[in-house]
C-alpha positions as CSV (number, residue, x, y, z in Angstrom):
1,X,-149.8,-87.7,-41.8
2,X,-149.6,-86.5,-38.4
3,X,-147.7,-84.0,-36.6
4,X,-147.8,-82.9,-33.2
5,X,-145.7,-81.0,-30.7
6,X,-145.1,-82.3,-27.3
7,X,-144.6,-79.8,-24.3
8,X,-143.5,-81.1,-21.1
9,X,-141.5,-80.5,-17.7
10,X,-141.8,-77.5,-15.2
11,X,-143.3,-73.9,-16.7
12,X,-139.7,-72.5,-16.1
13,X,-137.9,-74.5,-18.6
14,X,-140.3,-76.4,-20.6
15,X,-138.9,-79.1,-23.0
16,X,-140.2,-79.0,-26.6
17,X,-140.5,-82.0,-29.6
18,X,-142.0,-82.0,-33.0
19,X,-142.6,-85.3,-34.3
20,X,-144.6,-87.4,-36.6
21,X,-146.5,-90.3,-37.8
22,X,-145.0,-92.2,-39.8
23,X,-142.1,-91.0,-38.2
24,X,-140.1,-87.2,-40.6
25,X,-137.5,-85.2,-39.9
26,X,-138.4,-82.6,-37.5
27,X,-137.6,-80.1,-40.4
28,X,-140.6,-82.3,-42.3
29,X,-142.9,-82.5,-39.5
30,X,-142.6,-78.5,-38.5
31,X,-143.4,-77.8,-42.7
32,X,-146.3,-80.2,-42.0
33,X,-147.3,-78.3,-38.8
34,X,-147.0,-74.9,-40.2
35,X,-148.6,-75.6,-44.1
36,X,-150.1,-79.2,-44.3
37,X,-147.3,-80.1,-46.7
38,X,-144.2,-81.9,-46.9
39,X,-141.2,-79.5,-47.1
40,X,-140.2,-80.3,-50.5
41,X,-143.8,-78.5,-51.5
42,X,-143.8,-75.5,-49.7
43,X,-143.9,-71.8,-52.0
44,X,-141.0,-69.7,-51.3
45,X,-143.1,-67.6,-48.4
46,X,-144.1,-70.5,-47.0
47,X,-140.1,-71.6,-46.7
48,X,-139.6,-68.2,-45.0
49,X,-142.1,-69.2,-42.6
50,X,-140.9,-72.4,-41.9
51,X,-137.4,-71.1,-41.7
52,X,-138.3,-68.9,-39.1
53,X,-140.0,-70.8,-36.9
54,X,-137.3,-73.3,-37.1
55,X,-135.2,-70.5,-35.5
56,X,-137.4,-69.8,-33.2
57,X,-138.0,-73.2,-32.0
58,X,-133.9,-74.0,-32.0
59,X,-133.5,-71.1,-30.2
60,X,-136.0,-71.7,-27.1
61,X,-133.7,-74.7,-27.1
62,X,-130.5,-72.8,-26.4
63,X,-130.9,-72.1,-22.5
64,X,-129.8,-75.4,-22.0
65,X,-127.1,-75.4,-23.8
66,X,-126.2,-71.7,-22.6
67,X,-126.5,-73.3,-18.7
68,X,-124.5,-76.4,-19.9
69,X,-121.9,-73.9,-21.2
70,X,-121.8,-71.5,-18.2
71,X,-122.3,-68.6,-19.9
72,X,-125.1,-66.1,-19.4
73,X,-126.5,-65.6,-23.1
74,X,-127.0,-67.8,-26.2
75,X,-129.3,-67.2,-28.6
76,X,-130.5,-66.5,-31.9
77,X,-131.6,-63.5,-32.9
78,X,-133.5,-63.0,-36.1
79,X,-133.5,-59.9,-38.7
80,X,-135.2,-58.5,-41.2
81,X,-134.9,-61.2,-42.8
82,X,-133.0,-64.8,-42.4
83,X,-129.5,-63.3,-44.0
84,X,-129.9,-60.9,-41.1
85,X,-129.8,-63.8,-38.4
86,X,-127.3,-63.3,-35.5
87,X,-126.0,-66.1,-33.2
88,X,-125.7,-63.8,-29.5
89,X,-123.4,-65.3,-26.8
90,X,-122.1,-63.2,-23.8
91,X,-121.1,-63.4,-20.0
92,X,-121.4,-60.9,-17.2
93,X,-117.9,-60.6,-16.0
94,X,-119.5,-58.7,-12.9
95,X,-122.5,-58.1,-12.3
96,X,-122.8,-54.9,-13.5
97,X,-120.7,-55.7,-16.9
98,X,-121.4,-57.4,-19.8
99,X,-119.2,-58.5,-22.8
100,X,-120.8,-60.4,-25.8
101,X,-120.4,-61.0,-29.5
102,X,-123.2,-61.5,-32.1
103,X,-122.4,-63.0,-35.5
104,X,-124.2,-63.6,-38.9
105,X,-125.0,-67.1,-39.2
106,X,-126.0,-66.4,-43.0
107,X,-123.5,-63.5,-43.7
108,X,-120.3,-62.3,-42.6
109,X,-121.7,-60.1,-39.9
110,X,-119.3,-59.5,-36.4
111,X,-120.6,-57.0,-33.5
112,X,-118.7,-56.7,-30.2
113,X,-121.0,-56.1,-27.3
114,X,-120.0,-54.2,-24.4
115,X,-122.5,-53.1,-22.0
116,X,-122.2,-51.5,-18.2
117,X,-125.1,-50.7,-16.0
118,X,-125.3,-47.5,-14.5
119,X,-128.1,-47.7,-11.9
120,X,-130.7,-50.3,-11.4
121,X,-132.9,-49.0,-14.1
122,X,-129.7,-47.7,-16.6
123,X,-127.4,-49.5,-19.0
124,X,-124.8,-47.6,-21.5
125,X,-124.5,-50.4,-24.3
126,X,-122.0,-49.8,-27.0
127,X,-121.5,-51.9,-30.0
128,X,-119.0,-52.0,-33.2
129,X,-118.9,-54.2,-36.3
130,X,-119.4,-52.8,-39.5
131,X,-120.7,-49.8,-37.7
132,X,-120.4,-48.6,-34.3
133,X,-123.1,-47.3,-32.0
134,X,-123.7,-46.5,-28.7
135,X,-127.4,-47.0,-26.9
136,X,-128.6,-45.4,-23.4
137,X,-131.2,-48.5,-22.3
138,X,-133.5,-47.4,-19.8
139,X,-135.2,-51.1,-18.2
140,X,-137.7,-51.9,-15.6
141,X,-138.8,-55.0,-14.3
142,X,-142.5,-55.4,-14.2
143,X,-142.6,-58.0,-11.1
């Protein structure tokens, strides 16, 4: 058995595939890449494991769906643990103001985004769900 991911295309946007030999599911071949055994014979940490890179790797895969889509965010964002995994979408109606959703892929989880930037360096970010909250972001650039 052999497994191997391919990276190709421009450092900006990269293009990623797992794949394998003979030929698995990419679900298979990732298990294989991350443990050295078939899914079906992972422990329960190593499932965790393999569950989260699969997010991780689905999710680099999501800018070109997001571009595709128009929009300026879409992405998975992962908890605590995989119940607390949130699918983020959201568009800058101007540039200065941002509107987005997240939701639970695994639970029942809704949050409204709503975010306005003060100053170049200063964002106000309020969001409510099952709980409301409201953040002052201070961001730099580091160009």
């Amino acid at each position: 058995m052999t497994a191997v991911v391919s990276v190709s295309g421009p450092l900006k946007a990269p293009q990623t595939r797992i794949s394998s030999e003979p030929a698995l599911a990419e679900s298979d071949a990732l298990a294989y890449l991350l443990t050295g055994k078939p899914l079906t014979q992972v422990s329960q940490s190593e499932s965790n494991m393999v569950a989260s890179a699969a997010l991780a790797y689905g999710s680099g895969q999501m800018g070109w769906v997001a571009e595709q889509l128009g929009i300026d965010e879409l992405s998975v964002q992962q908890g605590s643990t995989l119940k607390d995994t949130l699918l983020a979408v959201g568009q800058y109606l101007t540039p200065d103001f941002y509107v987005g959703t997240k939701v639970g892929l695994f639970n029942k989880q809704a949050v409204l985004v709503l975010k306005h930037k003060l100053t170049d360096t200063v964002n106000v970010e309020t969001q409510t769900g099952t709980s409301q909250r409201i953040k002052l972001n201070y961001e730099q650039d580091k160009n």
